[in-house]
VONUTOR-66624 format. One record per residue: residue number from 1; x, y, z of N, C-alpha, C, CB in turn; residue in one letter. Coordinates in nm, 3 decimals, always signed. Glycine has a CB too. Layout:
<rs>
[r NUM, [X, Y, Z], [X, Y, Z], [X, Y, Z], [X, Y, Z], A];
...
</rs>
This chain:
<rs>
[r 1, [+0.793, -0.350, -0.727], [+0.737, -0.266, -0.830], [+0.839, -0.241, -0.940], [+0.688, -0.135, -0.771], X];
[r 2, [+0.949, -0.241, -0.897], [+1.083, -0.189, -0.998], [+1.098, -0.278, -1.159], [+1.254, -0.228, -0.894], X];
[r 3, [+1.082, -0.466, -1.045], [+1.097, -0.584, -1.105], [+0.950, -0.582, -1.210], [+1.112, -0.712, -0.982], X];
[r 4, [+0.826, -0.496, -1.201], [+0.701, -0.561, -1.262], [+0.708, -0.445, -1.360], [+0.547, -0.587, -1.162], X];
[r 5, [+0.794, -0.270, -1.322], [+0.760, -0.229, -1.373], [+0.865, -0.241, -1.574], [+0.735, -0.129, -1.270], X];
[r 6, [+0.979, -0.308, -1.501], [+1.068, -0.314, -1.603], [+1.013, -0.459, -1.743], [+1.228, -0.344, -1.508], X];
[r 7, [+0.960, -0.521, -1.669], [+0.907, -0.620, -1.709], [+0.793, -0.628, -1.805], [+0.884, -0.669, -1.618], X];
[r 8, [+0.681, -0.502, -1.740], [+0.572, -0.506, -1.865], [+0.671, -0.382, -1.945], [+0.365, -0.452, -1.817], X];
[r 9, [+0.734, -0.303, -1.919], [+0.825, -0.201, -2.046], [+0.826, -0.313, -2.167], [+1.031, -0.146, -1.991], X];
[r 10, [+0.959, -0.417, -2.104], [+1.011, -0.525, -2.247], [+0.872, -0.587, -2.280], [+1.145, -0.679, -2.204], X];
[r 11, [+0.755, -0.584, -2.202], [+0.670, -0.629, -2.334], [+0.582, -0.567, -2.372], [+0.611, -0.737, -2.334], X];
[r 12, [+0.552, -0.443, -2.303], [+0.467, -0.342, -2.408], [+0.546, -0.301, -2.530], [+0.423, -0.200, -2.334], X];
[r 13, [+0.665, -0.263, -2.519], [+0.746, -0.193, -2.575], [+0.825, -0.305, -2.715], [+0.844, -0.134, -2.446], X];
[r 14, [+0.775, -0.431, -2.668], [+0.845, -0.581, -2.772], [+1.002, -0.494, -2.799], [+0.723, -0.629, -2.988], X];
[r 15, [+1.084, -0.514, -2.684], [+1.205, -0.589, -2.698], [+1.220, -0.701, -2.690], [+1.279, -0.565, -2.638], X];
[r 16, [+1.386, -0.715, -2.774], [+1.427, -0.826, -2.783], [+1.508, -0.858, -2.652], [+1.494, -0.836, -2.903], X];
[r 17, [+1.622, -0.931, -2.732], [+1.704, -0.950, -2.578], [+1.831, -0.852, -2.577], [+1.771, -1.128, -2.551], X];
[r 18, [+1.830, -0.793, -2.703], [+2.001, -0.666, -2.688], [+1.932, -0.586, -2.609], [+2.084, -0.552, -2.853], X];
[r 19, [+1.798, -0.564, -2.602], [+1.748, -0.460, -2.534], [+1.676, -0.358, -2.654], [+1.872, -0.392, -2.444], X];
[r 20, [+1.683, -0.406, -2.748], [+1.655, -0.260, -2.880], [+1.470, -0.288, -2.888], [+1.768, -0.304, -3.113], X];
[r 21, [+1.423, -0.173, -2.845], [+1.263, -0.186, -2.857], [+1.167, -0.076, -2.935], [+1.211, -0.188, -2.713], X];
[r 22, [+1.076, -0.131, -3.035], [+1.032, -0.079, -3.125], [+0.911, -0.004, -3.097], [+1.025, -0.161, -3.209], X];
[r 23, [+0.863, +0.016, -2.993], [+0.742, +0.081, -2.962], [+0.799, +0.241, -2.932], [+0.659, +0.001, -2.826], X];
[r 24, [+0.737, +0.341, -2.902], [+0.724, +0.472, -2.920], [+0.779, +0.489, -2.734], [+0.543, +0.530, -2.986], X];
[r 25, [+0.768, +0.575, -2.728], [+0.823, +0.600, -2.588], [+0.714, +0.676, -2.516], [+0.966, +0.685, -2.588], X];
[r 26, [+0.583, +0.687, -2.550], [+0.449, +0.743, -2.503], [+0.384, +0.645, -2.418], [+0.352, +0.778, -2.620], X];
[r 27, [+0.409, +0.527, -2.522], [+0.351, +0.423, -2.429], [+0.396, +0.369, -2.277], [+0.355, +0.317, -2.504], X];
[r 28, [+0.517, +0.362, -2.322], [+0.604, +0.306, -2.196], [+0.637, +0.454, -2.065], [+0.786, +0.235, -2.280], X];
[r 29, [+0.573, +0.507, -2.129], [+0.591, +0.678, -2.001], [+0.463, +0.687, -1.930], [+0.607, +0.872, -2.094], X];
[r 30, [+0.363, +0.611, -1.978], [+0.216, +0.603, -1.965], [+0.260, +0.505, -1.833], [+0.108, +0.536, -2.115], X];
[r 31, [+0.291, +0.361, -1.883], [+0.273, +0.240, -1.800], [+0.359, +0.289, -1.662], [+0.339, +0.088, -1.883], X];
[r 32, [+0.483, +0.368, -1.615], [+0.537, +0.407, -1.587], [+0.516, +0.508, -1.519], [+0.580, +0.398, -1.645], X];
[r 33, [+0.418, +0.548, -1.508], [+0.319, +0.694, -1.442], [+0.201, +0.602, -1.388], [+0.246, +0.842, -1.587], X];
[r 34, [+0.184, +0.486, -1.418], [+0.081, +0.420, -1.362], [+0.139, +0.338, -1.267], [+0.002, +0.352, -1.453], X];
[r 35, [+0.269, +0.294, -1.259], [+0.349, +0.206, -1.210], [+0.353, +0.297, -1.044], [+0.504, +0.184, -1.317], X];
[r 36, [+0.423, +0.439, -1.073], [+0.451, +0.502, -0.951], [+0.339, +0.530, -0.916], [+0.534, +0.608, -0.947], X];
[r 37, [+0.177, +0.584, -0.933], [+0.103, +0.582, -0.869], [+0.070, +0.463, -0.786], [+0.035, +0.621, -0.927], X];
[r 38, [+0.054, +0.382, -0.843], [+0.045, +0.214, -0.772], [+0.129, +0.231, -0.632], [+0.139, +0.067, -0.889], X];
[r 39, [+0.233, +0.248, -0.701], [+0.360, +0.230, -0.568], [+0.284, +0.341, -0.476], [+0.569, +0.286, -0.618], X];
[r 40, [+0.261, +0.445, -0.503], [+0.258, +0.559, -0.370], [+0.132, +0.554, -0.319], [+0.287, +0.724, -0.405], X];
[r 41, [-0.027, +0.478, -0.380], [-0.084, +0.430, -0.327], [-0.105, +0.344, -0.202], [-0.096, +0.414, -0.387], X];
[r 42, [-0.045, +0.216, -0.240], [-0.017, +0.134, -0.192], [+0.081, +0.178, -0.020], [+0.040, +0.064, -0.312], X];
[r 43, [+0.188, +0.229, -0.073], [+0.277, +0.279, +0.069], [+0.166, +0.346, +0.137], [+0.424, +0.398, +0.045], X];
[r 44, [+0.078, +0.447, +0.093], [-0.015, +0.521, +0.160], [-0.108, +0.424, +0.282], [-0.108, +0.585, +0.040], X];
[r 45, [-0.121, +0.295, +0.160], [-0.214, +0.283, +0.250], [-0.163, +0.159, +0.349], [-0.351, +0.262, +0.178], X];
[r 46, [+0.004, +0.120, +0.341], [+0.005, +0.054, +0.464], [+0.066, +0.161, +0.561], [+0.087, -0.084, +0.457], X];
[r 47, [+0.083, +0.249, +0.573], [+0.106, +0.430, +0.652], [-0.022, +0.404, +0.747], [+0.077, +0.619, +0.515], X];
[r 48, [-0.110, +0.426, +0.665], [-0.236, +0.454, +0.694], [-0.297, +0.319, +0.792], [-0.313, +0.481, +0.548], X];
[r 49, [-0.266, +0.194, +0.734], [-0.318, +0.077, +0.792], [-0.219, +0.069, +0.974], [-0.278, -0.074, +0.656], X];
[r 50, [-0.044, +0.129, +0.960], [-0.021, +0.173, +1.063], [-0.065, +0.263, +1.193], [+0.037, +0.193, +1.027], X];
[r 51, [-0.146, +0.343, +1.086], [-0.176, +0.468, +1.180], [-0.300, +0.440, +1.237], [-0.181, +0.612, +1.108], X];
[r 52, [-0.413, +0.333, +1.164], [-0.527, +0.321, +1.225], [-0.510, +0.216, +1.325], [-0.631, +0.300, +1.135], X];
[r 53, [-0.380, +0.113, +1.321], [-0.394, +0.008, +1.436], [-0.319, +0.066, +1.597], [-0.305, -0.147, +1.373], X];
[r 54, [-0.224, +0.204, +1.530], [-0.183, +0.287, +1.669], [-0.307, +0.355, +1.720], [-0.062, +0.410, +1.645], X];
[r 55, [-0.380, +0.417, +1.651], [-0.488, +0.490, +1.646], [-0.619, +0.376, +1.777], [-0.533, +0.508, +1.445], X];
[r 56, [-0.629, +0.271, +1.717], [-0.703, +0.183, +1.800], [-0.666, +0.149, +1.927], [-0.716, +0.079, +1.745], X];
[r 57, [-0.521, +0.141, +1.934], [-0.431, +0.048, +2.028], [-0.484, +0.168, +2.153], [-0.217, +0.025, +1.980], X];
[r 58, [-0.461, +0.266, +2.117], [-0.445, +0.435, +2.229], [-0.551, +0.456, +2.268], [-0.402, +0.593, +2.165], X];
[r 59, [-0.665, +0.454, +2.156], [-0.807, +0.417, +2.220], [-0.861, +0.327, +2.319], [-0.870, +0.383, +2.140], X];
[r 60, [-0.788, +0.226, +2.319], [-0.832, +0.063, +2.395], [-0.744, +0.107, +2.525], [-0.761, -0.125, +2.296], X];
[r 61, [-0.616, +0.111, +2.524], [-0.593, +0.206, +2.631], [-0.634, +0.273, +2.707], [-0.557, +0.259, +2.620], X];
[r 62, [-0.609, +0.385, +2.682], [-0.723, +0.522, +2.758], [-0.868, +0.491, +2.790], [-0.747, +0.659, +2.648], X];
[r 63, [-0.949, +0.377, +2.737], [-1.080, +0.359, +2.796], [-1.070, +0.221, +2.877], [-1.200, +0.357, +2.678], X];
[r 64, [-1.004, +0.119, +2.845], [-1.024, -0.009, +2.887], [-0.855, -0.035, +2.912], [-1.115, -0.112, +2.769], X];
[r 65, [-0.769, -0.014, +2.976], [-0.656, -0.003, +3.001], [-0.560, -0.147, +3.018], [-0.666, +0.078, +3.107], X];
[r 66, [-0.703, -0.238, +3.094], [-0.662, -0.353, +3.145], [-0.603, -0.468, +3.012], [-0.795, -0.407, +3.234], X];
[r 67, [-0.692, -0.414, +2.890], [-0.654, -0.484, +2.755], [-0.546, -0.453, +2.679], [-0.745, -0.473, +2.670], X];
[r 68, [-0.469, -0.314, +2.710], [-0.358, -0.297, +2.677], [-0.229, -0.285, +2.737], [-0.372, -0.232, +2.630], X];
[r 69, [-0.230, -0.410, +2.780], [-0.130, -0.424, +2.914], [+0.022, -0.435, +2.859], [-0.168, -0.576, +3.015], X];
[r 70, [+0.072, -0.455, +2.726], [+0.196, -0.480, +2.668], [+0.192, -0.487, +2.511], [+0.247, -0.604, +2.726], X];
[r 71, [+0.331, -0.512, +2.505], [+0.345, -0.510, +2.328], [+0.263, -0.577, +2.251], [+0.466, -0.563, +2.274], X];
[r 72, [+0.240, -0.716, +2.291], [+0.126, -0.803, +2.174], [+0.008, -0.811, +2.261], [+0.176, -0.987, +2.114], X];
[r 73, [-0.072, -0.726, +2.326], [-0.158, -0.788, +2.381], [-0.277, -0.769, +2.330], [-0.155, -0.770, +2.492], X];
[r 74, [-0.394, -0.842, +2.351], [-0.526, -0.825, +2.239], [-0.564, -0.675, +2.221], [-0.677, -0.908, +2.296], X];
[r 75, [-0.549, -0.568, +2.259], [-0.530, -0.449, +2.195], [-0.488, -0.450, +2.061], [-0.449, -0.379, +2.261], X];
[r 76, [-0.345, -0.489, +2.043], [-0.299, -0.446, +1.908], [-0.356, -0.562, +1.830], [-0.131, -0.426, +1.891], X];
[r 77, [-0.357, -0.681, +1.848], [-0.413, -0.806, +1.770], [-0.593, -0.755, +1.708], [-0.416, -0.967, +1.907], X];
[r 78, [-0.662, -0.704, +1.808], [-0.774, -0.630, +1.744], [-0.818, -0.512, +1.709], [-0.842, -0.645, +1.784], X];
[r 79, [-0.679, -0.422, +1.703], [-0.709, -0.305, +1.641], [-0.605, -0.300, +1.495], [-0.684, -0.177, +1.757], X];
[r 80, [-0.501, -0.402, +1.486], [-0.499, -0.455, +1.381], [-0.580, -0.522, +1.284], [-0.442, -0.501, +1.399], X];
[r 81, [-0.660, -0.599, +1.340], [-0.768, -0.694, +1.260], [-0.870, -0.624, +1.234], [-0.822, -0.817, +1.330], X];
[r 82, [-0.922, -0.505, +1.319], [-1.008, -0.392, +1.250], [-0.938, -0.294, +1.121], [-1.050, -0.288, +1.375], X];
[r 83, [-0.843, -0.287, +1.154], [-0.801, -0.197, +1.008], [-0.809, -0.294, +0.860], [-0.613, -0.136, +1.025], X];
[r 84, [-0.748, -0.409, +0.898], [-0.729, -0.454, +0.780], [-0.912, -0.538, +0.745], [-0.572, -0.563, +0.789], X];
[r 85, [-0.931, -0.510, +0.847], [-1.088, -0.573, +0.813], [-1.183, -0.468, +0.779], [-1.159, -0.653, +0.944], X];
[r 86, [-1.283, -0.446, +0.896], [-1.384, -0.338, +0.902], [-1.355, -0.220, +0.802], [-1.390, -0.281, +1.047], X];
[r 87, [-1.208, -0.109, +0.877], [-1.152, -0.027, +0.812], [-1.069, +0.002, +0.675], [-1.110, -0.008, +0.880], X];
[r 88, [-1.055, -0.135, +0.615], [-0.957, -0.137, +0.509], [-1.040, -0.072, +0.390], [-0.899, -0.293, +0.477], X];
[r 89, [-1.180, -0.040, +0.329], [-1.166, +0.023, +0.258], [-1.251, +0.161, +0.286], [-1.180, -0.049, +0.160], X];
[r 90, [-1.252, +0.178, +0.392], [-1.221, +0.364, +0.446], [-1.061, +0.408, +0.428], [-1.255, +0.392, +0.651], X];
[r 91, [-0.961, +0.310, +0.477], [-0.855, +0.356, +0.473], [-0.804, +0.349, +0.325], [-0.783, +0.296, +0.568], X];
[r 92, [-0.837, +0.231, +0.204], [-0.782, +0.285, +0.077], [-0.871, +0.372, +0.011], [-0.746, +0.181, -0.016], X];
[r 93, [-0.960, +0.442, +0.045], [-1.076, +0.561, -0.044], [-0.918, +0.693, +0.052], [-1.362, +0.573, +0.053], X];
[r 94, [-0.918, +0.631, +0.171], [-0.839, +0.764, +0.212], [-0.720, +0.802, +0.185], [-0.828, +0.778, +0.325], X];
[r 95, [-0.671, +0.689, +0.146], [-0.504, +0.676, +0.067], [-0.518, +0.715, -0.100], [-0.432, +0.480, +0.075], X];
[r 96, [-0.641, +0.700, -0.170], [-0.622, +0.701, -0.226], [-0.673, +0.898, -0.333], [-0.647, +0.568, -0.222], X];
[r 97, [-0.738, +0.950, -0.207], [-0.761, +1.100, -0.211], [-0.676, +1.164, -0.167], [-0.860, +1.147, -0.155], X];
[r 98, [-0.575, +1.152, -0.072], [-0.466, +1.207, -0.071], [-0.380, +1.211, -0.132], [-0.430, +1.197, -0.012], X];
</rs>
């Protein structure tokens, strides 16, 4: 985000290469407030994409025990593949209201 956000600055803003740029400083405080929302979105919602595949894993557990027998076992492989599938946009409406 650092690298994309510095990047549209020099060209909203049309610098050159000393760095001297002729646009107003409203604009580039704008892109820049949009930049960090992005970012804290985004972290939210792989938090969130964490918390729903622990969330599954504990479930599959506690009811069906025999499927969560270890670290990679089809527990986490399908309560991973439900978040980023089924759940992925419950979880960014929810990342993105918080």
């Amino acid at each position: 985000w650092t690298l994309a956000a510095v990047g549209a600055l020099y060209v909203i803003n049309d610098c050159d290469a000393n760095g001297d740029c002729a646009a107003d400083e409203g604009t580039g405080s704008f892109f820049i407030f949009l930049f960090f929302i992005s970012y804290y979105w985004v972290s939210e919602v792989l938090k969130n994409i964490v918390h729903c595949t622990c969330a599954g894993v504990v479930g599959t557990w506690w009811f069906v025990p025999q499927e969560a027998n270890g670290c990679c076992s089809q527990a986490v492989r399908e309560s991973y593949w439900r978040s980023v599938t089924t759940s992925f946009g419950s979880i960014c409406l929810g990342s993105l209201i918080v």
